[in-house]
C-alpha positions, 0 to 999 in steps of 0.5 A: 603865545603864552604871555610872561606869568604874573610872579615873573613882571611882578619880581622884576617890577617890584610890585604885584600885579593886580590886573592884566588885558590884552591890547593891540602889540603889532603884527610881531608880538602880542602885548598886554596892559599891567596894573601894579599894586603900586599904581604904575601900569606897564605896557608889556609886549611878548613873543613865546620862543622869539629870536634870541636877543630880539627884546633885548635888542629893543631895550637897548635901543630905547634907553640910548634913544631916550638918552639925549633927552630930545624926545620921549621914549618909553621907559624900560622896566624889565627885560626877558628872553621872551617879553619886554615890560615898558612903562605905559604911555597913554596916547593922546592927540597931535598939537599945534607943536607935536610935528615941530618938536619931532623934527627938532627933537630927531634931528638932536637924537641924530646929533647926539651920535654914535661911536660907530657905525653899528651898535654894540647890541643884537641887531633886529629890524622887526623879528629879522636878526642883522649883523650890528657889528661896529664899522668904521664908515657908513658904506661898509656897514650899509652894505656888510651889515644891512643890504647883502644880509637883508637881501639874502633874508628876502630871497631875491632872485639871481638877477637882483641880488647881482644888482644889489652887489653892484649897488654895494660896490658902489656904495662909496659913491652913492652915500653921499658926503661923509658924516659921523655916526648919527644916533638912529632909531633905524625903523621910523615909520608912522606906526612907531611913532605916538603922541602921548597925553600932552600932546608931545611925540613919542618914539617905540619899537626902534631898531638902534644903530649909529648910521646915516640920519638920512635913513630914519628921514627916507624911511619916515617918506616911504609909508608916509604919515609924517607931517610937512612941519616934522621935515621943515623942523628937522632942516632948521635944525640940522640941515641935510647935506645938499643932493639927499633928495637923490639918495633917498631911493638908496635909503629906502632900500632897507625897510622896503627889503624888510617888508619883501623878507616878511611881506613878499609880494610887490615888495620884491618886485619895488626892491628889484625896480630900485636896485635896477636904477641904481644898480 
């Protein structure tokens, strides 16, 4: 992967460069630390010939995340085909406060909404395009924009794509009560969320859409990491619609058919177990 020149970050900052290193970016892209002239430091992450759209996806996502002012979300500083450049956020310890100002503060992204389901920005999850085409209802979507095309990328066999089209056939009557369009960082587990120098949460690497807030809560219990106090926090603050506990399987569809397409492996075999009981 080669990473965006010197003169390219230094034009869209407006400051030159006087130092760069690499740092951890995830298994997607590569990332590196920027020193500005100025004093700044970008946390510039990169992937040579990645989907078209993908970074720009990313952006988006954050500066409408970041928009309620509820949680942190690293600031955007400059966007290219192949590279994001975000301000650099230094990592820090949890607190005594850190799990209940994430709860409360993802239930007020949640609230701030969206005006539809779906987003008006490329849809990504990782490096997997997905449609983000606006829908009216949360059924149609999850299962036009998410589900079918997600299942299709993981290349499930014949028996489990036929469950998971019943399961979208269902789908009305799986979802639960009706809910507006909440406003979704769509990928929350553990390792895209931080804890920034004073101790407050931070949110990274989203993949934004208007959608059921009980996603980002399913998502956040599939890989674990997440703290008793962050759950308890969120309910205070905005409870869940009573039998959530029993649509969390539903809701953990899409990130387990995430890992299948780029992971194989026992994934296929969870997504088809999952399918099966609902199906």
């Amino acid at each position: 992967m080669t990473p965006p020149t010197a003169e390219a970050i230094a034009r869209a900052a407006g400051s030159a460069v006087t130092s760069e290193r690499a740092v951890p970016g995830g298994d997607i892209c590569q990332a590196m630390r920027v020193g500005l002239a100025d004093g700044r430091a970008l946390f510039v992450k990169h992937r040579a010939g990645g989907p078209a759209g993908m970074f720009r996806s990313e952006a988006e996502g954050l500066r409408w995340l970041g928009q309620p002012g509820a949680l942190r979300v690293p600031g955007v500083v400059a966007v290219g085909d192949d590279w994001l450049a975000l301000e650099w956020i230094t990592a820090g310890p949890s607190g005594a406060g850190t799990d209940e100002a994430l709860g409360r503060g993802l239930a007020r992204i949640h609230r701030a909404g969206a005006p539809a389901f779906g987003a008006d920005w490329p849809g990504f999850i990782g490096p997997l395009a997905v449609p983000n085409d606006p829908r009216d209802d949360w059924p149609t979507f999850l299962g036009e924009c998410r589900l079918m095309p997600l299942g299709r990328a993981a290349g499930l066999r014949a028996g489990a794509m036929r469950d998971l089209e019943r399961v979208v056939a269902r789908l009305p009557g799986l979802t639960g009560p009706a809910e507006p369009p909440a406003r979704l960082h769509g990928d929350l587990w553990s390792g895209n969320r931080m804890t920034d120098a004073s101790g407050a949460p931070v949110l990274v690497d989203p993949a934004a859409m208007g959608g059921h807030r009980e996603v980002d809560l399913a998502v956040m219990r599939l890989f674990g990491g997440f703290g008793d106090r962050v759950f308890a926090a969120y309910d205070e603050e905005y409870p869940l619609a009573p039998g959530w506990r029993e649509r969390v399987d539903l809701n953990q569809i899409i990130p387990l058919l995430v890992h299948a397409a780029l992971f194989g492996g026992g994934y296929v075999s969870r997504v088809g177990d999952v399918l099966r009981g609902l199906a």
